[in-house]
N, C-alpha and C positions, 0 to 999 in steps of 0.2 A: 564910796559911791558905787552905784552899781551900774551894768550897760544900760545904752537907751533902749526903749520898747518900745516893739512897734504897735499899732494899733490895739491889734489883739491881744495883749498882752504878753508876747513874750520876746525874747529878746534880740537885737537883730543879730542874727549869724555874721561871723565872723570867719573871715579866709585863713585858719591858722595850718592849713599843709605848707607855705612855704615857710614859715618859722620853724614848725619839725624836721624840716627837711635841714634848716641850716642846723640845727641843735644835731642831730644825728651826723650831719656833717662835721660838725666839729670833735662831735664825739670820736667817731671813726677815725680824725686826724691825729685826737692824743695820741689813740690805744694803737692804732696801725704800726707806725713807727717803731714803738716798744717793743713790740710782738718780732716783728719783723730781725730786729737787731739784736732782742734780745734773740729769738730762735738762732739768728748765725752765730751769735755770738756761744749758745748752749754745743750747737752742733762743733766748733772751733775747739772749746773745751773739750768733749770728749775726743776730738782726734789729735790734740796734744798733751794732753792729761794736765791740764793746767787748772780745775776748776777755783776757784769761780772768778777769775777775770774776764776773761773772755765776755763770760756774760753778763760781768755787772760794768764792764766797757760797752758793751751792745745795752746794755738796758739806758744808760747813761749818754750815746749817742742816740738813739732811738727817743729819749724825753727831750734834749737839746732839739730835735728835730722838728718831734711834734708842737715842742710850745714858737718856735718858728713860724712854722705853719699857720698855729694859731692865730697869732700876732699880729703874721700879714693879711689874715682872711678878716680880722676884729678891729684895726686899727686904720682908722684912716689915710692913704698915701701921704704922704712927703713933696710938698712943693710943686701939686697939682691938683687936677682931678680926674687922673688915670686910675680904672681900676687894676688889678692887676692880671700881669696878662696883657697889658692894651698897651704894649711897645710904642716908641717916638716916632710920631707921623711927622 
């Protein structure tokens, strides 16, 4: 099916900056993390000559992280309608 139209014939606009915004937000949530852990975990290696634990520990905490993240931002609360962030009033 296709969207409705408006008189003129063409189609009605649609508000799609906050869906990009979440899309890129969540993007940012995977990769963040990764990067992040994995970088300490690169720099940790090279200052005890350990490679590559360190950074496949930091890359391995850094995915645990991000799909957390995820999870909470994608998955509907638990036993209310608090989003999250909105502590017990």
């Amino acid at each position: 099916m296709s969207a409705p139209r408006e008189p003129g014939g063409l189609p009605e606009p649609r508000d799609s900056l906050p869906d990009a915004i979440k899309y890129a937000q969540i993007s940012g949530m995977l990769i963040g993390p990764m990067l992040a852990f994995g970088g300490i975990g690169f720099l940790l290696d090279r200052h005890f000559g350990t490679k590559p634990w360190f950074l496949l520990a930091g890359l391995i905490l850094g995915m645990v992280g991000g799909f957390v993240n995820f999870f909470r931002l994608v998955l509907p609360p638990r036993g209310g309608d608090r989003g999250p962030g909105e502590g017990k009033r």
